[in-house]
SEFIZA-3560 file (N, C-alpha, C; in Angstrom, 3 decimals):
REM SEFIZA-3560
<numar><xx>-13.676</xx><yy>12.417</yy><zz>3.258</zz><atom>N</atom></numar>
<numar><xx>-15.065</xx><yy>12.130</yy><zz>3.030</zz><atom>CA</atom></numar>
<numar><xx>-15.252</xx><yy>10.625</yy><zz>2.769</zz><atom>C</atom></numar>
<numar><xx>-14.484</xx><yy>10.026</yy><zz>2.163</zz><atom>N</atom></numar>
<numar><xx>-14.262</xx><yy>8.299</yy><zz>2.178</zz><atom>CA</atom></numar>
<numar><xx>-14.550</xx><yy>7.948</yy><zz>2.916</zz><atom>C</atom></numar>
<numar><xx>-13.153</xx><yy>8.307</yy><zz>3.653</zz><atom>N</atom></numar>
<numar><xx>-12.909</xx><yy>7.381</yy><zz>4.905</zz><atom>CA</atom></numar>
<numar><xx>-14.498</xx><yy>7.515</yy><zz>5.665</zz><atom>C</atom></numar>
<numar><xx>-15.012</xx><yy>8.764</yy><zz>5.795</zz><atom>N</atom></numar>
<numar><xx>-16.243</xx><yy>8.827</yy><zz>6.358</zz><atom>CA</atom></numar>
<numar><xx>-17.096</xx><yy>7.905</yy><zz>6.482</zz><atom>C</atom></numar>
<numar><xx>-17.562</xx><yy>7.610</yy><zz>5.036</zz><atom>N</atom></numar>
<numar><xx>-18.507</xx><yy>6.821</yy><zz>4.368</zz><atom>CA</atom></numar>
<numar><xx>-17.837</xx><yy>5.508</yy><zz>4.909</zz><atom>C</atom></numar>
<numar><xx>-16.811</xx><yy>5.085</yy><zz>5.071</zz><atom>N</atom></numar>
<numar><xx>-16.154</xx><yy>3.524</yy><zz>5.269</zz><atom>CA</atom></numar>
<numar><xx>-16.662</xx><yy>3.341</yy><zz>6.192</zz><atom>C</atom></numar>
<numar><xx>-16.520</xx><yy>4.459</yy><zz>7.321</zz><atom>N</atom></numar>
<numar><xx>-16.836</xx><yy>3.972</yy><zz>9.138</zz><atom>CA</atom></numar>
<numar><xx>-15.443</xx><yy>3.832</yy><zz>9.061</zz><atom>C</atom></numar>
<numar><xx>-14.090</xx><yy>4.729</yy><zz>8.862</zz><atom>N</atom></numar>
<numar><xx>-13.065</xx><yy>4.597</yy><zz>9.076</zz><atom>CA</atom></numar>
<numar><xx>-12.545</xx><yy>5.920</yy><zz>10.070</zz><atom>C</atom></numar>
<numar><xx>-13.671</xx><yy>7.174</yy><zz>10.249</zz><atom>N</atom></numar>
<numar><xx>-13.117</xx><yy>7.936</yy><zz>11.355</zz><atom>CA</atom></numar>
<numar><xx>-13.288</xx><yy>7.709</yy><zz>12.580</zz><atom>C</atom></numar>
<numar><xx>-12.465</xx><yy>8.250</yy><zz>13.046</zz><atom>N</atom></numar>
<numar><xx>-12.667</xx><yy>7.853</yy><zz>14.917</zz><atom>CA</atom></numar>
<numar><xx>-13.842</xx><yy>8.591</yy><zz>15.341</zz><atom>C</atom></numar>
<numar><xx>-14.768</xx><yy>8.286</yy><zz>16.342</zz><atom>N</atom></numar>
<numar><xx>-15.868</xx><yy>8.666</yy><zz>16.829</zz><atom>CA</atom></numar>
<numar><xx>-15.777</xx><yy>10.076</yy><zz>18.055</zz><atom>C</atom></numar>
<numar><xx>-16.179</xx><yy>11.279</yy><zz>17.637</zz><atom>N</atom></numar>
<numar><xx>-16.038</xx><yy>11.875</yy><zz>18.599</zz><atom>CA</atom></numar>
<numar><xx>-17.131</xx><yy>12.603</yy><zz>19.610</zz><atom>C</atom></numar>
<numar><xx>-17.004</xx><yy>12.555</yy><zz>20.839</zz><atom>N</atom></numar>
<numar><xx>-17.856</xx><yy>13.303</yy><zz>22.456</zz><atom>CA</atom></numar>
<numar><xx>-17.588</xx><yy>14.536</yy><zz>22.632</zz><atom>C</atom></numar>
<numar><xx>-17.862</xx><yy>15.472</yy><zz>21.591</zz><atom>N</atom></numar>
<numar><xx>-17.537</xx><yy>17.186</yy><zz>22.354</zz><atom>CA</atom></numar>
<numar><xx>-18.192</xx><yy>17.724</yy><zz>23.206</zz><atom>C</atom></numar>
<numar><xx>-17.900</xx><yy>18.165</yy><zz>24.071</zz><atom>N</atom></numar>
<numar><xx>-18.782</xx><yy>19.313</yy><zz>24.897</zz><atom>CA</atom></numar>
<numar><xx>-18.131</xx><yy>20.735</yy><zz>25.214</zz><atom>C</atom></numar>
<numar><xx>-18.427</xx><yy>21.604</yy><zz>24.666</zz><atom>N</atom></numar>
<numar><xx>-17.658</xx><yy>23.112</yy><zz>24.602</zz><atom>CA</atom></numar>
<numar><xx>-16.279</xx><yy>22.929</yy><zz>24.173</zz><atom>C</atom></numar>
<numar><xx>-15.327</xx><yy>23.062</yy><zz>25.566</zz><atom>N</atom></numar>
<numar><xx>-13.864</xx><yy>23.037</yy><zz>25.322</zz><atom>CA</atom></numar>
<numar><xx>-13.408</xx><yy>21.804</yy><zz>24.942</zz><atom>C</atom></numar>
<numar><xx>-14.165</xx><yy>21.073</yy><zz>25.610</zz><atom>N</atom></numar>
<numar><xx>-13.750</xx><yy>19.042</yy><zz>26.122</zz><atom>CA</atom></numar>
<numar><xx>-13.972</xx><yy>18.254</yy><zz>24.900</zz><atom>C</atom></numar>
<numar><xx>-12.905</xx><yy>17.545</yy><zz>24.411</zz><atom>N</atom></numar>
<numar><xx>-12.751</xx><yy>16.710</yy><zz>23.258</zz><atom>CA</atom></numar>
<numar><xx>-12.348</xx><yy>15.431</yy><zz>23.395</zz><atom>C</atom></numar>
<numar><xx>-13.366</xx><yy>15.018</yy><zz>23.439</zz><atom>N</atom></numar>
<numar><xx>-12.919</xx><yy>12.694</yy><zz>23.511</zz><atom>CA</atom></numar>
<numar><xx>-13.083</xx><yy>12.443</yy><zz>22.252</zz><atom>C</atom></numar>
<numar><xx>-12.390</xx><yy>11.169</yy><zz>21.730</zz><atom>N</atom></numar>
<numar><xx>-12.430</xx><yy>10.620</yy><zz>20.541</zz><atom>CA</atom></numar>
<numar><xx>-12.335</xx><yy>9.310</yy><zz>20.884</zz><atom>C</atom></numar>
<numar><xx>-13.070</xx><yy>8.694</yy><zz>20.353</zz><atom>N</atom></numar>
<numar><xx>-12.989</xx><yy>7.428</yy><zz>20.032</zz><atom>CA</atom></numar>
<numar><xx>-12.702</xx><yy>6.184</yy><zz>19.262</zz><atom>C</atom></numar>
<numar><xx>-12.910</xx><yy>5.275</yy><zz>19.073</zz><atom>N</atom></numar>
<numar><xx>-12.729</xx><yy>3.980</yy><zz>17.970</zz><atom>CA</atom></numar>
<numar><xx>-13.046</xx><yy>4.565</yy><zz>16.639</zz><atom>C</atom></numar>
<numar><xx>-13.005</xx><yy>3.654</yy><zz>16.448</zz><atom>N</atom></numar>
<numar><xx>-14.046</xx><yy>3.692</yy><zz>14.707</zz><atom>CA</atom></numar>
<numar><xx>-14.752</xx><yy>3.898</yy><zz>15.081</zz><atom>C</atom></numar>
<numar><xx>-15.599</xx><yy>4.521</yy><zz>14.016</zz><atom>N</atom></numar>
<numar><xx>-17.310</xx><yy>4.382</yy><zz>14.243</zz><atom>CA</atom></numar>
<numar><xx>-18.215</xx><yy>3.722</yy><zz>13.340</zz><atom>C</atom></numar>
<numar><xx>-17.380</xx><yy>2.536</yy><zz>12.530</zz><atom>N</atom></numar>
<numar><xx>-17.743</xx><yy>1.484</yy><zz>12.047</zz><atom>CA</atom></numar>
<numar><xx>-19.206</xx><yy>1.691</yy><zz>11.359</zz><atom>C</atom></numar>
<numar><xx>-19.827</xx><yy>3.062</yy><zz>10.888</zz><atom>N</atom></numar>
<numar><xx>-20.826</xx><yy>3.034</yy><zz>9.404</zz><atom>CA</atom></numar>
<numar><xx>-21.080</xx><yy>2.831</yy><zz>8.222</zz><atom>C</atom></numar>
<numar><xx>-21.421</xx><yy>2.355</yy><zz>7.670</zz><atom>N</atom></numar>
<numar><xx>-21.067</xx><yy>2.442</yy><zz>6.319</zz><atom>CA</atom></numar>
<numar><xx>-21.056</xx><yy>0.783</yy><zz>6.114</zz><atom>C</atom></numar>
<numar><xx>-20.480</xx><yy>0.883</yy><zz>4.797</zz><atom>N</atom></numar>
<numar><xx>-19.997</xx><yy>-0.742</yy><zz>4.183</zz><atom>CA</atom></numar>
<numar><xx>-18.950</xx><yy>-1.468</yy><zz>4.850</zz><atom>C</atom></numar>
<numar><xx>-19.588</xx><yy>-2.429</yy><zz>5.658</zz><atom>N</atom></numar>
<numar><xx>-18.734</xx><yy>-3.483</yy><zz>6.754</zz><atom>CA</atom></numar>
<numar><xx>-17.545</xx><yy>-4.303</yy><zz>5.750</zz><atom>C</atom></numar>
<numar><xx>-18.505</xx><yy>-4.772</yy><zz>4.596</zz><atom>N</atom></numar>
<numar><xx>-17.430</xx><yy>-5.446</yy><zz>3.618</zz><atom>CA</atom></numar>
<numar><xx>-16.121</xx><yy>-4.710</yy><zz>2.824</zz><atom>C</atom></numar>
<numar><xx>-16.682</xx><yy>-3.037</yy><zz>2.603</zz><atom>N</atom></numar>
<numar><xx>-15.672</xx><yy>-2.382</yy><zz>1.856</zz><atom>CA</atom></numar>
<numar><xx>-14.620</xx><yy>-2.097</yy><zz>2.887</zz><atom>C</atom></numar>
<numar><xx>-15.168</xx><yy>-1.346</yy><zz>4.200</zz><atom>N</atom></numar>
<numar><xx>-14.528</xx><yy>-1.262</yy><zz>5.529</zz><atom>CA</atom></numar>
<numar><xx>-13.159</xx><yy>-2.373</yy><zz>5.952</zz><atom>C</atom></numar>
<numar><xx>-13.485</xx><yy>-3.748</yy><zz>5.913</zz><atom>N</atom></numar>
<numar><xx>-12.862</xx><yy>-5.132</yy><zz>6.312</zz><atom>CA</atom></numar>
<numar><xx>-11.807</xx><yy>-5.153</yy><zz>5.035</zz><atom>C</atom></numar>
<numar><xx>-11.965</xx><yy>-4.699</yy><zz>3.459</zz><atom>N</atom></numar>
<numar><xx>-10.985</xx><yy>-5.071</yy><zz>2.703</zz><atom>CA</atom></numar>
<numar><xx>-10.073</xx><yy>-3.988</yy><zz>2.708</zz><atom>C</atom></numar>
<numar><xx>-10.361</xx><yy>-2.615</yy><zz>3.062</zz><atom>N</atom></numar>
<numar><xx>-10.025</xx><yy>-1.467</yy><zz>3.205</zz><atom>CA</atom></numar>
<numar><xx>-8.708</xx><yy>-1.554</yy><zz>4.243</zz><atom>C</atom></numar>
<numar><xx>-9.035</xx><yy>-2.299</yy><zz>5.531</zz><atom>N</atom></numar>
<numar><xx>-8.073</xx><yy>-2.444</yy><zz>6.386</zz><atom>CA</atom></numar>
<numar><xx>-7.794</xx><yy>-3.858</yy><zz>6.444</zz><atom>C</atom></numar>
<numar><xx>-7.697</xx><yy>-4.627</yy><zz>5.610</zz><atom>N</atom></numar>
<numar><xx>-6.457</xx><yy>-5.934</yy><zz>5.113</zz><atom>CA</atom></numar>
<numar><xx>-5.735</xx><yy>-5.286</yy><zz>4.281</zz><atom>C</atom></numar>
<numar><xx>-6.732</xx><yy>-4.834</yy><zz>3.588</zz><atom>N</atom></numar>
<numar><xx>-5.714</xx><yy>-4.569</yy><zz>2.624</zz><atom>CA</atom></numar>
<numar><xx>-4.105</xx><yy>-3.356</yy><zz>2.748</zz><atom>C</atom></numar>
<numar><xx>-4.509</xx><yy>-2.517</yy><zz>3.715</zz><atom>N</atom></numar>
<numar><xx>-3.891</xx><yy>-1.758</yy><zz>4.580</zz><atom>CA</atom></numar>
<numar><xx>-2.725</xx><yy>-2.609</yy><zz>5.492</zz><atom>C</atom></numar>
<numar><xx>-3.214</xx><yy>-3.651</yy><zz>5.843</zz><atom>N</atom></numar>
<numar><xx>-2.289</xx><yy>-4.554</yy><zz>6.887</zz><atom>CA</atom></numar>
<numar><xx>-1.307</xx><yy>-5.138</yy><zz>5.705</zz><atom>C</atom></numar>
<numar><xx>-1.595</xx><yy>-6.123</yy><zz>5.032</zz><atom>N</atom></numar>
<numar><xx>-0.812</xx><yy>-6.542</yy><zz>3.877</zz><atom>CA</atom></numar>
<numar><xx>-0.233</xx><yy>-5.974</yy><zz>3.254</zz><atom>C</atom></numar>
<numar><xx>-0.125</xx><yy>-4.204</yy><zz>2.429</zz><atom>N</atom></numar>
<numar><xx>1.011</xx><yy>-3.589</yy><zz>1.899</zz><atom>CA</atom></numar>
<numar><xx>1.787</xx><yy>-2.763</yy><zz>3.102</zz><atom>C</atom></numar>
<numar><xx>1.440</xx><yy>-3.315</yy><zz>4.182</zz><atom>N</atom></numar>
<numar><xx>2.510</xx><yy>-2.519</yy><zz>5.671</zz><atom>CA</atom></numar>
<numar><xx>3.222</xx><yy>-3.558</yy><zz>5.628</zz><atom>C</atom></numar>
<numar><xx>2.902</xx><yy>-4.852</yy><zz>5.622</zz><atom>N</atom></numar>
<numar><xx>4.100</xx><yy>-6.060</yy><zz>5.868</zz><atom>CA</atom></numar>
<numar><xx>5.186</xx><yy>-6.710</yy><zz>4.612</zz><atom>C</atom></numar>
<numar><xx>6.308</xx><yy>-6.793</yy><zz>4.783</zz><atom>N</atom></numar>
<numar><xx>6.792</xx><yy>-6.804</yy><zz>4.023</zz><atom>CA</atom></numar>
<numar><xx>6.756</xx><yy>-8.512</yy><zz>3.501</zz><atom>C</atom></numar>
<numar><xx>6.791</xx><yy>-8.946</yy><zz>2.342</zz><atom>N</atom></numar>
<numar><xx>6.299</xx><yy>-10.189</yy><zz>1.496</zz><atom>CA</atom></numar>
<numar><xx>7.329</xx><yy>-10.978</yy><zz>2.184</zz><atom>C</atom></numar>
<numar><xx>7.230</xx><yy>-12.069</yy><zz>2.548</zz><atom>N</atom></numar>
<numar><xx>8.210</xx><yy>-13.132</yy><zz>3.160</zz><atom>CA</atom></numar>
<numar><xx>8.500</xx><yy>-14.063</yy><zz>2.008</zz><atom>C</atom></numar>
<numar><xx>9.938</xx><yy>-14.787</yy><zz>1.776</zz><atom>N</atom></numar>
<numar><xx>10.002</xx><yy>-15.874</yy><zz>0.877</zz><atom>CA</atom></numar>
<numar><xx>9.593</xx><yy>-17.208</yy><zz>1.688</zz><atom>C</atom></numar>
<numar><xx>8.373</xx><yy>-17.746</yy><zz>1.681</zz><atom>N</atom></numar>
<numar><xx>8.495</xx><yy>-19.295</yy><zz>1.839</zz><atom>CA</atom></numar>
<numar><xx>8.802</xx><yy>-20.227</yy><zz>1.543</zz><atom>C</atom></numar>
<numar><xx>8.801</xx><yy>-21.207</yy><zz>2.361</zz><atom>N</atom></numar>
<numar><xx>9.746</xx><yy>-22.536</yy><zz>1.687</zz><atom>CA</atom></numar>
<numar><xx>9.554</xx><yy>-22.904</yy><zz>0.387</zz><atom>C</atom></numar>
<numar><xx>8.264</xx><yy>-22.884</yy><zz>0.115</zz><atom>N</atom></numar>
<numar><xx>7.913</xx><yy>-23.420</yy><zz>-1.128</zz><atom>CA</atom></numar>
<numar><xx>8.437</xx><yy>-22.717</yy><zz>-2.617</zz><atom>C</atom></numar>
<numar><xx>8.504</xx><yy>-21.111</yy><zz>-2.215</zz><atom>N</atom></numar>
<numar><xx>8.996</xx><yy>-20.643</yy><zz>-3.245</zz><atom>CA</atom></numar>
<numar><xx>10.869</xx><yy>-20.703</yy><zz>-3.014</zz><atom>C</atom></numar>
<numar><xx>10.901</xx><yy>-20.720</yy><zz>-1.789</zz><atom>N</atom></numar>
<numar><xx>12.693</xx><yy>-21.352</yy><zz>-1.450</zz><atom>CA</atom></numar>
<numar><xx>12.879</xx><yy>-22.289</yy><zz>-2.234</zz><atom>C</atom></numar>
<numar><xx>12.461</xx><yy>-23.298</yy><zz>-2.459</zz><atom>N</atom></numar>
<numar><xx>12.586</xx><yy>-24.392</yy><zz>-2.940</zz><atom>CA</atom></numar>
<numar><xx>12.780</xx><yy>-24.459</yy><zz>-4.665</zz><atom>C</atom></numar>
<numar><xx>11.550</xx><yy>-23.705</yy><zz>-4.901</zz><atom>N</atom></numar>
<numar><xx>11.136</xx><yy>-23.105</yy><zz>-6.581</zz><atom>CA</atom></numar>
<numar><xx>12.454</xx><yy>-22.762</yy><zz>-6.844</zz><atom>C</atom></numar>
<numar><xx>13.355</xx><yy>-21.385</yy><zz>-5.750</zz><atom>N</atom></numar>
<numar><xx>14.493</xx><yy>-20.641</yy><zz>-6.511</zz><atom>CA</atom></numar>
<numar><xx>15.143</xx><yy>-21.429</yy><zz>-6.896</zz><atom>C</atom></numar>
<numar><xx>16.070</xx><yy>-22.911</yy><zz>-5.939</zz><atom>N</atom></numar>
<numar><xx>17.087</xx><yy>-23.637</yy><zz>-5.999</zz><atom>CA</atom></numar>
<numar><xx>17.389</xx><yy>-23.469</yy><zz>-7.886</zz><atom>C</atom></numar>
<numar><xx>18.458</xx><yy>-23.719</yy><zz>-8.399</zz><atom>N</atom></numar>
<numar><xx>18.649</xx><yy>-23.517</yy><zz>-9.510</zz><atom>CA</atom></numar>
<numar><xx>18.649</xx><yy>-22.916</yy><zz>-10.728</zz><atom>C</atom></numar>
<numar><xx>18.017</xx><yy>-21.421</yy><zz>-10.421</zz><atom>N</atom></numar>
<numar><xx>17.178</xx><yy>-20.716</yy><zz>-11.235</zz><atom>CA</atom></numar>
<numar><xx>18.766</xx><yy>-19.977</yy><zz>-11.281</zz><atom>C</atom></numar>
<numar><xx>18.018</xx><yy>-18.664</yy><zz>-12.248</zz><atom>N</atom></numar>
<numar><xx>19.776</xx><yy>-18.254</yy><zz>-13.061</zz><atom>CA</atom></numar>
<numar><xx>19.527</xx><yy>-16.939</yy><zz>-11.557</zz><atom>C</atom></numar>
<numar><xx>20.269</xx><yy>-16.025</yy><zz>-11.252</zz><atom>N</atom></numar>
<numar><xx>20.330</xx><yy>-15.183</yy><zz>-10.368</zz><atom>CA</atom></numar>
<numar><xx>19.395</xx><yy>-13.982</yy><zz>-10.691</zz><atom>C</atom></numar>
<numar><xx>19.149</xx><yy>-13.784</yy><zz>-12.155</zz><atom>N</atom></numar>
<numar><xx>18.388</xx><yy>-12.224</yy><zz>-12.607</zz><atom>CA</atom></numar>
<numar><xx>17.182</xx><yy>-12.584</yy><zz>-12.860</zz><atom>C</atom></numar>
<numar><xx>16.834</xx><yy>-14.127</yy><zz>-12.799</zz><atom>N</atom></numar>
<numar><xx>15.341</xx><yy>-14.350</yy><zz>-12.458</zz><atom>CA</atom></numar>
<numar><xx>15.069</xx><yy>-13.991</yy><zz>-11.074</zz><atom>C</atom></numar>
<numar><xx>15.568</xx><yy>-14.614</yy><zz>-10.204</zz><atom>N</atom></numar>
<numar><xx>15.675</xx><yy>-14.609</yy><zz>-8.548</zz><atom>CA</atom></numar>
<numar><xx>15.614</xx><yy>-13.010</yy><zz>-8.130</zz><atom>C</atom></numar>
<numar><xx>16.277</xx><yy>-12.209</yy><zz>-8.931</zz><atom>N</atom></numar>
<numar><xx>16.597</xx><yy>-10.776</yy><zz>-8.561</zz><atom>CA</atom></numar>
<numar><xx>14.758</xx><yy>-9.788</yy><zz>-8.972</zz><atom>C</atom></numar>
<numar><xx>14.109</xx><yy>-10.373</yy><zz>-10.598</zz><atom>N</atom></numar>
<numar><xx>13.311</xx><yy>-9.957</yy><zz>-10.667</zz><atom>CA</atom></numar>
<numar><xx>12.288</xx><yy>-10.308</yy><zz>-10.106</zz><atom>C</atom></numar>
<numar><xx>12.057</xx><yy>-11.716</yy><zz>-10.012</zz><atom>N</atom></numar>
<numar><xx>11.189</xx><yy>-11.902</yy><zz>-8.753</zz><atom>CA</atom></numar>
<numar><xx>11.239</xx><yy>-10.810</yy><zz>-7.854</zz><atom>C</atom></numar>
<numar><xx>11.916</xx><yy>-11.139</yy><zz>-6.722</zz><atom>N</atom></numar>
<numar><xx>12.133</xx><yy>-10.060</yy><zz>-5.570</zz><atom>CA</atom></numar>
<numar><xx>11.579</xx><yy>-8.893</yy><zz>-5.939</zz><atom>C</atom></numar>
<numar><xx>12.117</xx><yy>-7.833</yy><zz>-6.704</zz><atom>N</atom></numar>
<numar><xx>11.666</xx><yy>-6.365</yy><zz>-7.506</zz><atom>CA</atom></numar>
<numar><xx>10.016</xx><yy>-6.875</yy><zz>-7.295</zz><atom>C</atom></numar>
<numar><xx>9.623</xx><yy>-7.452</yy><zz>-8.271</zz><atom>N</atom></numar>
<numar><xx>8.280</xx><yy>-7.394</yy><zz>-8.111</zz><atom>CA</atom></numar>
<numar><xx>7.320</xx><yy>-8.077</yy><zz>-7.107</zz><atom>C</atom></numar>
<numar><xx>7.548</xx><yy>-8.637</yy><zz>-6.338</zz><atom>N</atom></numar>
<numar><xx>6.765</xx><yy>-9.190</yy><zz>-5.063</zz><atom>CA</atom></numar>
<numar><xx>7.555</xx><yy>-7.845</yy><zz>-4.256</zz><atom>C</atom></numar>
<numar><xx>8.513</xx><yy>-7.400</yy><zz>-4.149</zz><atom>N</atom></numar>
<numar><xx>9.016</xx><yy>-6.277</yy><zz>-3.485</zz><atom>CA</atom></numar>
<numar><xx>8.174</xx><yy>-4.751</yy><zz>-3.525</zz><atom>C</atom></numar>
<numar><xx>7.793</xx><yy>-4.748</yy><zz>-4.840</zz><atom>N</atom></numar>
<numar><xx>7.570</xx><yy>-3.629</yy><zz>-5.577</zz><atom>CA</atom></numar>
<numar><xx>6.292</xx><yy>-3.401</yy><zz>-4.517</zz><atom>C</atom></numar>
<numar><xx>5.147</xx><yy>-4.333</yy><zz>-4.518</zz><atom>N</atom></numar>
<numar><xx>3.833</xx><yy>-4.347</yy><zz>-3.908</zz><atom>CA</atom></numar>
<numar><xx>3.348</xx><yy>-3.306</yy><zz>-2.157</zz><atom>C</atom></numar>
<numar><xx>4.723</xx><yy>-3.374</yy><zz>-1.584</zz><atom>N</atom></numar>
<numar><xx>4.610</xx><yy>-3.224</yy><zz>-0.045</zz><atom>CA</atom></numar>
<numar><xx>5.791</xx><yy>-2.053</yy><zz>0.237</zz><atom>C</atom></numar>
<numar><xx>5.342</xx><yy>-1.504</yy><zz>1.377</zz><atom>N</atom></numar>
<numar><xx>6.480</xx><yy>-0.775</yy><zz>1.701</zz><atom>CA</atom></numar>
<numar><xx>6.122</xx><yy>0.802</yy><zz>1.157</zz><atom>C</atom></numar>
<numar><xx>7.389</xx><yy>1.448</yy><zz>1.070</zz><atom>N</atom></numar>
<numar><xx>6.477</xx><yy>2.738</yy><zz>0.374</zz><atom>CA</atom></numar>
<numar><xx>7.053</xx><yy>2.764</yy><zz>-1.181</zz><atom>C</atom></numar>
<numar><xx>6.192</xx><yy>3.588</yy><zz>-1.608</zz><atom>N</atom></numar>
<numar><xx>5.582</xx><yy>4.104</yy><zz>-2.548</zz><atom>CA</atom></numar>
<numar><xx>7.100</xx><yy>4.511</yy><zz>-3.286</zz><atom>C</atom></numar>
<numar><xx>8.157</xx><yy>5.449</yy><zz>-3.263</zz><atom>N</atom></numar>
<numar><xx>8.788</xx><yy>5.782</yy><zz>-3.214</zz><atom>CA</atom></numar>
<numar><xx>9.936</xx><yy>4.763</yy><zz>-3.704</zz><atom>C</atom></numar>
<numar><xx>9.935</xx><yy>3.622</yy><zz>-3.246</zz><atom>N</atom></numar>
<numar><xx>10.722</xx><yy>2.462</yy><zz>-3.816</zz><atom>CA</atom></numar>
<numar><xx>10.577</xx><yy>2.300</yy><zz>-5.079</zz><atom>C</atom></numar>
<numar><xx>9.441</xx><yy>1.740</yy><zz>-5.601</zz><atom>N</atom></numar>
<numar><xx>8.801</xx><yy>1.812</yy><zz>-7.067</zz><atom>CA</atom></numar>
<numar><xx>9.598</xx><yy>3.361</yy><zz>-7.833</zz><atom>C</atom></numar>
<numar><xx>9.940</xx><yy>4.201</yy><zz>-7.858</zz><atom>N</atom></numar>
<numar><xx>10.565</xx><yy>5.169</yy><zz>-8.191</zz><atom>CA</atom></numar>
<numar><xx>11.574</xx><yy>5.110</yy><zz>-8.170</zz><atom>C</atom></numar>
<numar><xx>12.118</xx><yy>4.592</yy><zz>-7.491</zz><atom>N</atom></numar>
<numar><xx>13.707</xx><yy>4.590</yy><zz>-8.062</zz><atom>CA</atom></numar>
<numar><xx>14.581</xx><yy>4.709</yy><zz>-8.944</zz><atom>C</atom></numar>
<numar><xx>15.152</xx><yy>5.926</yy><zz>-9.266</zz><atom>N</atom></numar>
<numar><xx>15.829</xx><yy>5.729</yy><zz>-10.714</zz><atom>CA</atom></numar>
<numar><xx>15.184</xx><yy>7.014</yy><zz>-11.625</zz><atom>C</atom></numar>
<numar><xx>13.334</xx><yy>6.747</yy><zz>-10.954</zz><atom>N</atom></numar>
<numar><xx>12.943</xx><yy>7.803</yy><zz>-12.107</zz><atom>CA</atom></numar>
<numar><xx>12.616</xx><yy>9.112</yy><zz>-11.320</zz><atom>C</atom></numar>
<numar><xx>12.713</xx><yy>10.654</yy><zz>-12.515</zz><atom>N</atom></numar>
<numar><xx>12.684</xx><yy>11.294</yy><zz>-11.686</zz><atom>CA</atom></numar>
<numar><xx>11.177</xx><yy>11.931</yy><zz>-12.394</zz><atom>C</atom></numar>
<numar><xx>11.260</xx><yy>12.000</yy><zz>-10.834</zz><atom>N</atom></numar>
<numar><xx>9.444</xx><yy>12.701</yy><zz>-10.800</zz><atom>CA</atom></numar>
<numar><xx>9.044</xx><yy>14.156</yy><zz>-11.980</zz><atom>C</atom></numar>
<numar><xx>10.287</xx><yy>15.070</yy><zz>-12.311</zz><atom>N</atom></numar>
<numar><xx>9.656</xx><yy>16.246</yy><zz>-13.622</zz><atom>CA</atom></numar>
<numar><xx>10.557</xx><yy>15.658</yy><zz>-14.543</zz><atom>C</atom></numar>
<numar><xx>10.779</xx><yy>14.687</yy><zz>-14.965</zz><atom>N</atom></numar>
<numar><xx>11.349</xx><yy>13.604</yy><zz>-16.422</zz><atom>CA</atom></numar>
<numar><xx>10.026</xx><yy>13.681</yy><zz>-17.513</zz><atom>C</atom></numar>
<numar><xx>9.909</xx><yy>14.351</yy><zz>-18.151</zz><atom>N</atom></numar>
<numar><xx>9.494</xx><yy>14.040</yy><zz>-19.485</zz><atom>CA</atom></numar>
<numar><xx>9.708</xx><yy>13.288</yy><zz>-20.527</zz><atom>C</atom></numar>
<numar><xx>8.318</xx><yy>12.672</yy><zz>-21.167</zz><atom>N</atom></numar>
<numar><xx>8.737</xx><yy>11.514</yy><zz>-22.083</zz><atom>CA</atom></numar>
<numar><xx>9.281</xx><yy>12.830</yy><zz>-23.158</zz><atom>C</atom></numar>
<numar><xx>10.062</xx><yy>12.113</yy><zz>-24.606</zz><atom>N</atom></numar>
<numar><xx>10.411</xx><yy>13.312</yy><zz>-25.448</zz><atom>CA</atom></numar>
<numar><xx>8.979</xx><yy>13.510</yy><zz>-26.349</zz><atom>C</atom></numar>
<numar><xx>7.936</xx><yy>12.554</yy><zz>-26.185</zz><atom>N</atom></numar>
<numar><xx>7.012</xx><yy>12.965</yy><zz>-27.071</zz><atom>CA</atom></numar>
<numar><xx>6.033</xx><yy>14.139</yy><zz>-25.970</zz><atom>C</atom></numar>
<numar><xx>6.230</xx><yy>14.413</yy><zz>-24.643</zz><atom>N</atom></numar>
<numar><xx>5.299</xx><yy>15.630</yy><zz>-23.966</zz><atom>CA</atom></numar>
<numar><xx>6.541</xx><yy>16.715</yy><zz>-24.601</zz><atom>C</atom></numar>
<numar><xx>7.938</xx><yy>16.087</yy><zz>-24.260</zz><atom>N</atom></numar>
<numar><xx>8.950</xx><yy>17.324</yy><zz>-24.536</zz><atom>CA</atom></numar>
<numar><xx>8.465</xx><yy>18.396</yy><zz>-26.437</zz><atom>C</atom></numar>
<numar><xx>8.065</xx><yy>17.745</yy><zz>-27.173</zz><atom>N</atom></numar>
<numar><xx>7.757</xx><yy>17.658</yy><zz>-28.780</zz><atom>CA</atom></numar>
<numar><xx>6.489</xx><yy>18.510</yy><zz>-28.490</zz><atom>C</atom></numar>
<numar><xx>5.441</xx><yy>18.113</yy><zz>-28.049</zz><atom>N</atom></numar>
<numar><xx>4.227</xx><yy>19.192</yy><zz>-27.674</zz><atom>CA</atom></numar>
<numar><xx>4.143</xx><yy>20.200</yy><zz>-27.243</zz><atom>C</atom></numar>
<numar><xx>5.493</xx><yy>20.707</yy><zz>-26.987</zz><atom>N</atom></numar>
<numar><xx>5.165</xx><yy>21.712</yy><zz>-25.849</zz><atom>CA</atom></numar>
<numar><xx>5.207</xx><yy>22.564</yy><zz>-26.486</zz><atom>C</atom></numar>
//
């Protein structure tokens, strides 16, 4: 139903059996629409180090350099990375205490 409202479903031509689909159908909020799909493009690509922050690392201790990475890492990619380590039915001991 979002995506609806965005102008983010594809546009469709039925006639009885016969099913065309099309583009977007671009309704809705052009501005929410446009950040909706950057913002979509930017956590698909993975963060590049540039020179400038190349430059920044030179000298730094290694577990700064490492947490950097983690967190400019953390942002992109899937979801699933960020999890690592933890497990999804892990209870804190204070839900474990309520129960």
């Amino acid at each position: 139903m979002f995506m609806g409202f965005c102008g983010l479903v594809p546009s469709e031509h039925s006639s009885g059996e016969r099913t065309q689909r099309g583009g977007i159908t671009h309704a809705g909020n052009t501005h929410l629409r446009t950040q909706l799909v950057e913002s979509a493009w930017a956590y698909k690509a993975r963060p590049a180090t540039g020179a400038t922050l190349t430059k920044r690392h030179v000298g730094l201790d290694p577990a700064v350099i490492a947490r950097d990475r983690a967190a400019t890492g953390g942002l992109s990619g899937s979801p699933c990375r960020a999890l690592r380590g933890h497990s999804a039915t892990a209870r804190s001991p204070i839900r474990q205490r309520d129960r």
